[in-house]
N, C-alpha and C positions, 0 to 999 in steps of 0.2 A: 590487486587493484584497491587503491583505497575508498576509504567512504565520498570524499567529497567529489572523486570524479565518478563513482557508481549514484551518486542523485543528480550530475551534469547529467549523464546518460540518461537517466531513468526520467529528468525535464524534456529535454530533447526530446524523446522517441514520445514520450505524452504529447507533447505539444504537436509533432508532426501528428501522432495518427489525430487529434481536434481537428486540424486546420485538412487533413487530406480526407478525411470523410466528409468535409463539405466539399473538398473538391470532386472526389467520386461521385455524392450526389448532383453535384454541376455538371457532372456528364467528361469533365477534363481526362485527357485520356493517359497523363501519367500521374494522374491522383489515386489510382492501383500500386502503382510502385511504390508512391511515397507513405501511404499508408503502411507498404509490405514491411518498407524500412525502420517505419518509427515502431512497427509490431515487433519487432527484429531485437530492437533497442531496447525497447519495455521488455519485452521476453528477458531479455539476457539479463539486465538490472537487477528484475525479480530472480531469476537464479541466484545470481553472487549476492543477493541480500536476505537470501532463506535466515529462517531464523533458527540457533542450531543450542540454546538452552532447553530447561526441562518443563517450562510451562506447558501444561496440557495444551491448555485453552488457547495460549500465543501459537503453538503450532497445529492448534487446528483453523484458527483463523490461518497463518499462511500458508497452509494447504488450499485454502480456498482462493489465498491470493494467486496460488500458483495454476489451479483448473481455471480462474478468472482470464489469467495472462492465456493458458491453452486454447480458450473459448474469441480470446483474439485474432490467434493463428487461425481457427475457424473460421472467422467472419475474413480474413484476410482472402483463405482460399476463396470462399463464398464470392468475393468481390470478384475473383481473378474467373470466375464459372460462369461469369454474369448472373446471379441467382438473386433477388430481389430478397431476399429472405435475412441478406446481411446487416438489414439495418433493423430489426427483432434482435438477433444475436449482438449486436452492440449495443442496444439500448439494455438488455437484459446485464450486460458486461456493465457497465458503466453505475445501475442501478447496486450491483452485487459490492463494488467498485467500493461506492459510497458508502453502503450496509459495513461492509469488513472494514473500511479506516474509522468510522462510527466506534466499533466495537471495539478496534483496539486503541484507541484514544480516552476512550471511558475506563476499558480494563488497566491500563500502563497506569492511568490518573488512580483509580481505586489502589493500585500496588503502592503509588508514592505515597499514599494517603495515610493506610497502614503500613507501614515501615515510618512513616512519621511518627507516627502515632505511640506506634511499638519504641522508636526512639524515647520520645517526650517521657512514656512511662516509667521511665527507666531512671529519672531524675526525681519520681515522686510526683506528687499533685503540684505542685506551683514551682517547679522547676528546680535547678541547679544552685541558685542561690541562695534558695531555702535554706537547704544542706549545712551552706557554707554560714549562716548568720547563726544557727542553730550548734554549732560548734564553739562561737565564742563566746 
């Protein structure tokens, strides 16, 4: 599957479980299912987009991303039990959610940072052109 239809999927199924956990709490009675679906959709996203490099730290963030998606399926059953408890487990999902894209947006940004950096030193203090005017 390529990438651009694994982030259509992985929109889709976010968007549907937003909009069916207001339906659930409205009481609507196939706002369970649409929920079940869009968890269905996220779940599977997060599979085929594990991250499968040797950064420590990037695969322990998607480890979490991936108990994050589990704790979905949790609140999913939850719904299906009638058990009021489901909306602790997705708030706590959603919180965890935001915490691990945080981290790895700051980490990826710190990597390009140094590998620039490690770049640039590599031409000397004032660059490439130094080089080259100091040659003639």
């Amino acid at each position: 599957m390529n990438k651009k239809l694994l982030n259509i999927v992985f929109t889709v199924g976010a968007i549907l479980v937003l909009i069916s956990s207001i339906l659930v709490m409205e009481n609507v009675v196939w706002g369970k299912y649409a929920f079940a679906s869009g968890v269905a959709l996220f779940f599977f996203s997060r599979l085929k987009m594990a991250y499968s490099g040797n950064d420590f730290r990037l695969k322990r963030l998607n480890r979490l991303y991936f108990f994050s998606s589990l704790a979905l399926v949790v609140t999913s059953c939850l719904q299906f039990r009638e058990n009021g408890g489901w909306i602790v487990l997705l708030l706590i999902v959603a919180i965890l959610e935001f915490y691990i894209s945080l981290r790895v947006g700051m980490y990826e940004k710190s990597i390009a940072e140094a590998e620039k950096k490690k770049d640039s030193e590599g031409f000397g203090v004032e660059g490439p052109s130094s080089q080259h005017s100091a040659e003639e």
